[in-house]
Every structure is written in C-alpha cells, then in structure tokens.
N, C-alpha and C positions, 0 to 999 in steps of 0.2 A: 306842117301837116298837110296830108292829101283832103283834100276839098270834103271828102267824107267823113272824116277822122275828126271824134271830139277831143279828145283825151291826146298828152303828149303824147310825141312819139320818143320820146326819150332819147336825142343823138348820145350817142356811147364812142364813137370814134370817128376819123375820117381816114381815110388810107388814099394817097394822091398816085394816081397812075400817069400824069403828066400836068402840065399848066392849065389846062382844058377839062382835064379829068380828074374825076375823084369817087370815091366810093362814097356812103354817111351811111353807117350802123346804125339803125334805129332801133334802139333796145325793147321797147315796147308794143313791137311790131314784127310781122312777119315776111317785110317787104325794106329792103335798102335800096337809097337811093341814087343812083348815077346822077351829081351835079358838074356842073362845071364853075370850078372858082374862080373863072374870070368874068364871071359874071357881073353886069353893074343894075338887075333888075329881078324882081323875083321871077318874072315869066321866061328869064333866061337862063335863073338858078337851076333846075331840074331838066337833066335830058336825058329819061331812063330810070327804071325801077330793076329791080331781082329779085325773085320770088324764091323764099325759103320756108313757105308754107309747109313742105312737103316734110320740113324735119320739128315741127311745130308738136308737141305732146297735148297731156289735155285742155289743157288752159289753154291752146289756139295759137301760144307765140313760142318761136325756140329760144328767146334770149342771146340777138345777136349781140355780142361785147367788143370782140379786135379784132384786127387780121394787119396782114402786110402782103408784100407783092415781091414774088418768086420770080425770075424766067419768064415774066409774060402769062404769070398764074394768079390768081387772087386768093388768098387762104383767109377764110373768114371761118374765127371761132362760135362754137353755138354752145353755150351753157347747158340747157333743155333743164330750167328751172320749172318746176311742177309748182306754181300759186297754190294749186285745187289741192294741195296735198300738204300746205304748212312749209312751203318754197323748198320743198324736199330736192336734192341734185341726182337728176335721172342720168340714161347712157347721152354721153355727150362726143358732138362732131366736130371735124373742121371741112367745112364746104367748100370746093376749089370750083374756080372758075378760068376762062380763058377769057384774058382782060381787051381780045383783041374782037371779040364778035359776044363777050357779055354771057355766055352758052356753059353752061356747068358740066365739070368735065366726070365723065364715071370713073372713077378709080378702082374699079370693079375690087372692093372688099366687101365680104359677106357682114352681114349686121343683122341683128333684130329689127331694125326698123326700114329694112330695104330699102335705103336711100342710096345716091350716088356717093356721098362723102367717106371721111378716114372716122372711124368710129376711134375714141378716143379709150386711153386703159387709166387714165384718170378722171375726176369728177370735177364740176367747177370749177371750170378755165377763163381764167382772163388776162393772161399776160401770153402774147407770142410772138417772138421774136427771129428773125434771120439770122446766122452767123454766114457770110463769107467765106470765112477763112476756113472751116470745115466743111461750108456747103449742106448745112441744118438749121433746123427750126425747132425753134423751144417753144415749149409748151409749159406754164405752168397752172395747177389748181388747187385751190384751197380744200375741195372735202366739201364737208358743211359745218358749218361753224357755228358753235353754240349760242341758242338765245334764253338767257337764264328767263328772261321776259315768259314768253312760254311753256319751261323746263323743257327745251328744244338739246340733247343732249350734242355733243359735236361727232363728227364721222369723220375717221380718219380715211378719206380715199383719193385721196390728191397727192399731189407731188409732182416733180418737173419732167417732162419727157421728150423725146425728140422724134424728130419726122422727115424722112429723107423728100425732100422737094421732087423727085423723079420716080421713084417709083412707090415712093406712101408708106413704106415700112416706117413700125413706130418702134421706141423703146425707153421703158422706164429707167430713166436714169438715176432719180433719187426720190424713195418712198415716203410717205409721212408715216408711215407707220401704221400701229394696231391699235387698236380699244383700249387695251391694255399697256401696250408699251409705241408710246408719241415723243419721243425725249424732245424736237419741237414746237412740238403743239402742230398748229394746221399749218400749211406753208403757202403764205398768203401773198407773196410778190418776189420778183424775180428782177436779175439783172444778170446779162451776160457781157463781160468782157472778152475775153478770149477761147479757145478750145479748152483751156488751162483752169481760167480763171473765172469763178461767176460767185453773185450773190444769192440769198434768198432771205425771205422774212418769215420768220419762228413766231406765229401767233399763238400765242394761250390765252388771253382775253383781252375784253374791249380794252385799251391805253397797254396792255403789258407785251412788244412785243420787240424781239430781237434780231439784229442783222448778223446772219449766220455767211462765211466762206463758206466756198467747195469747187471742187472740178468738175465740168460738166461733161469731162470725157470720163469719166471714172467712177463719179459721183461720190467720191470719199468727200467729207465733210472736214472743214480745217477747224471748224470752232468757232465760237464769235469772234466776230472782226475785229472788234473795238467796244470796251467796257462801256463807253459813253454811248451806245446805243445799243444798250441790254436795258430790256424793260420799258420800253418808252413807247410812244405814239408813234410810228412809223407809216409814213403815208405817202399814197401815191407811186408805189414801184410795180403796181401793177400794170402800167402802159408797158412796163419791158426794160429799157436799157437806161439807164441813165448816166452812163460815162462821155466824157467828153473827150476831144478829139487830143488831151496832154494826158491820160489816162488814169484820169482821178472819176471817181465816184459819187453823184453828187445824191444827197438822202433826207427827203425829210422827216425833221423830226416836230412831230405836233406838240409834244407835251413841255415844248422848252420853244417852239413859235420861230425855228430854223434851222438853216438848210445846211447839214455838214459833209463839206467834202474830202473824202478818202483818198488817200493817196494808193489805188491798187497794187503797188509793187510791194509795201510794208504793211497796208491798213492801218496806215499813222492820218492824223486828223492834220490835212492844207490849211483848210481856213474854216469859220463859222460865222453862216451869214443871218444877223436876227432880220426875222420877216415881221414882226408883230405880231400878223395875222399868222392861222393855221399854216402850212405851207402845204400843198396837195399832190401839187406834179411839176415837174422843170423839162424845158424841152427849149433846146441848142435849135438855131436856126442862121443858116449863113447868107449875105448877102447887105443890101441896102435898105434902111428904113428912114424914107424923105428923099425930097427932091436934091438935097447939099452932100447926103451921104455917100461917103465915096468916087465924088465925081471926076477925081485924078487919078484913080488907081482901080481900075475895072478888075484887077488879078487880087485883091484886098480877099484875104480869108479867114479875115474873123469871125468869130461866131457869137451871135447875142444867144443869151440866158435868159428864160421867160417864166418867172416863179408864179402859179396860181395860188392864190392863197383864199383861205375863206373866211370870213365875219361869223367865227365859231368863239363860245366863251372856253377858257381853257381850265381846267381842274388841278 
C-alpha cells in the first residue's frame, strides 16, 4: 500500500513487461503499480504508479482485474463494478498503454464515459488473453451473477469477445444469452487454445458449474467437454489460459479438491491430480528453481506446474 492508504489495495494481477518490469493491478484502487521484481527491498519494489481514476464510476475505483502485453501495449481490463449500487456491472473498458514511456494511448472510440480506452460490448471482465496465432485478444465476462443472499437476480450480459491489438475493433464472439433463454448460465471463465479450439465455464450457481468447448473463431459451441466436469466447482480459469506447452488442459475442480487434465484434441481426461486443498489456479513457468537446478543444461525446457490451492472446507 501507498503510504496513505489504510485499507488493502487488493493485488488482482501482475503483468511482467521485462525482468525489471512489471505492472501490479491493484483492485481496490484506482492507481497500479510500476514495480520492479528484481527488487531485494521494499524501497526498490515500486518505480512508478498509473492513473486509472479517470475510468473510476461512483464508488471512486474502476475495478482493475488483468491485462497482458501486446506489441509494446499494455491492455489493462477495468470491470467498473458500482459497490454504491449492490456491485451492479456498469459499461466496462480495457485501458491501453504504451509500456515504453508508461503514457495511455487514445484509441479515439466514442463512449459515454469519454475516456481514452476500448469500451467493452460485454459486462464483467476478468479473463484476457493474447492468441498469436490469430493476432487477438480474448475477452471474457461473466454478466452479473446471482446472489440469492440478497435476491440479487443474475444478468445475462457477458460472454467472450475479441479485440484486434492494432486498431481496437471489438467483436462478440459468443453471447451468454437472455433473461429468458441462458442455456449456460453466466459464462464465468475462459481458456483459449487455438483459433479453433477454446474453453469456457457455464455457471448457473455457487458449486454447479460446467466446462463447455467452442471455436473461438466462429463461436459455435461443441458441448460439454467432459461429463466429469458438469456440475462441479470449477475454479480459477479466469486468469485465461491454462493449457500447457503438450496441449492438454489443465482445470480445477473444487468440489472433488483436483486438478484434471484434458487432453485438447479428444477432451478425454490425461491424468487427475488430488490437491487436498481447493485448487484455484495453475500457472506453467520455465526455467530454474535453486542454485543445483539445471546447472549442465542451460537449453533445459521444462516447465514447472504451480497449483494454488486454498484452506477452504469443501461440501
């Protein structure tokens, strides 16, 4: 937290621009932070803030969540969750920046809220991801999702969308649907493998929720992947991608305490790993960990597996 700051600032992400650099989403704020992770002191951790006050609704914060890095662009998602209104899902952006002087770039789209960013045609975003291989940006949002707690009913206005990294045109690729006709439910996390081939998660309530195929150039829906996870706890795909580099799918499942992985080509189930604990998110990272690790083989390109898991009781 900034020196003035009582209350968390909520980190929500980090998006790394080099060894040196990185972004830190601070969700509960209207300000992220430029640190540098090579830092070994807190006076060296922070070098640089960015100011997203200007896409801030009533409640004073935009709700920064993710982003990733384009061409030398920074795409930062902004929910624009209204607290003052029962966390109602206002019009929502994605904020670009150029990661080489920090300075937000106008994308000159018209919006209600005359900001510089790509005004979004879906509501409550937090998964966005690059694809390469098309040269796009996924977008996914859930809507708003029902809290029987408050007879908070759910809003279907989410779904996954895409965003050309050069000139900002958006387009809805696959809808959640109506009030009336949601066949699944709010569509609460995303994973893209290919131009071909992608996931998403079918929520219809707290624990019941389903890993759904589809094409994300077409947006035609192939159906559930795999029976073994219809109906379950599904957690953590909202960071984005979870396949790894042999083209399996890696998914948690909370309500069974592990992580099963897809084999993308068939959506037949590799292996199943019990966690104990909840499982939340997995994230692939290549390289050495220790001073022994891989000291003969500097071209070594494996990739370790990093399961977060939480001390939740399970039902």
């Amino acid at each position: 937290m900034n020196s003035d700051e009582v209350n968390s600032s909520n980190p929500c992400d980090l998006i790394f621009a080099g060894d040196e650099k990185a972004y830190l989403l601070r969700y509960d704020t209207s300000t992220a932070w430029i640190i540098n992770p090579q830092a070994t002191s807190e006076a060296q951790f922070k070098i640089g803030e960015i100011d997203l006050s200007s896409y801030s609704d009533q409640d004073n914060c935009p709700e920064m969540t993710s982003g990733t890095i384009v061409n030398d662009k920074l795409f930062i998602l902004l929910q624009r969750i209204n607290r003052d209104n029962d966390w109602a899902p206002e019009q929502a952006y994605v904020a670009v920046f150029d990661i080489n002087t920090d300075s937000e770039i106008d994308t000159n789209i018209p919006n209600p809220d005359n900001v510089f960013g790509i005004p979004l045609p879906i509501k409550n975003p937090s998964a966005i991801q690059y694809l390469e291989e098309n040269n796009k940006i996924y977008v996914q949002g859930a809507g708003r999702l029902e809290n029987s707690w408050e007879n908070i009913e759910a809003e279907y206005s989410g779904g996954i969308m895409s965003i050309n990294p050069t000139t900002y045109e958006t387009s809805v690729i696959l809808d959640d649907g109506t009030q009336d006709d949601h066949p699944y439910g709010n569509i609460s996390g995303m994973a893209i493998c290919s131009s071909t081939k992608g996931y998403f998660i079918g929520y219809k309530e707290w624990g019941d929720n389903t890993l759904y195929s589809f094409n994300p150039t077409t947006g035609e829906v192939g159906g559930i992947a795999n029976e073994s996870l219809e109906g379950k706890n599904i957690a953590g795909m909202e960071a984005g991608a979870y396949a790894d580099k042999n083209g399996m799918l890696w998914v948690c499942n909370a309500t069974d305490a592990e992580v099963v992985i897809i084999d993308t080509v068939d959506n037949t189930i590799d292996e199943k790993i019990f966690t104990n604990l909840n499982p939340q998110k997995v994230a692939f990272v290549t390289g050495a960990f220790g001073p022994d690790s891989f000291s003969n083989n500097s071209d070594n390109d494996e990739v370790f597996c990093f399961i977060s898991a939480l001390f939740r009781s399970r039902k």
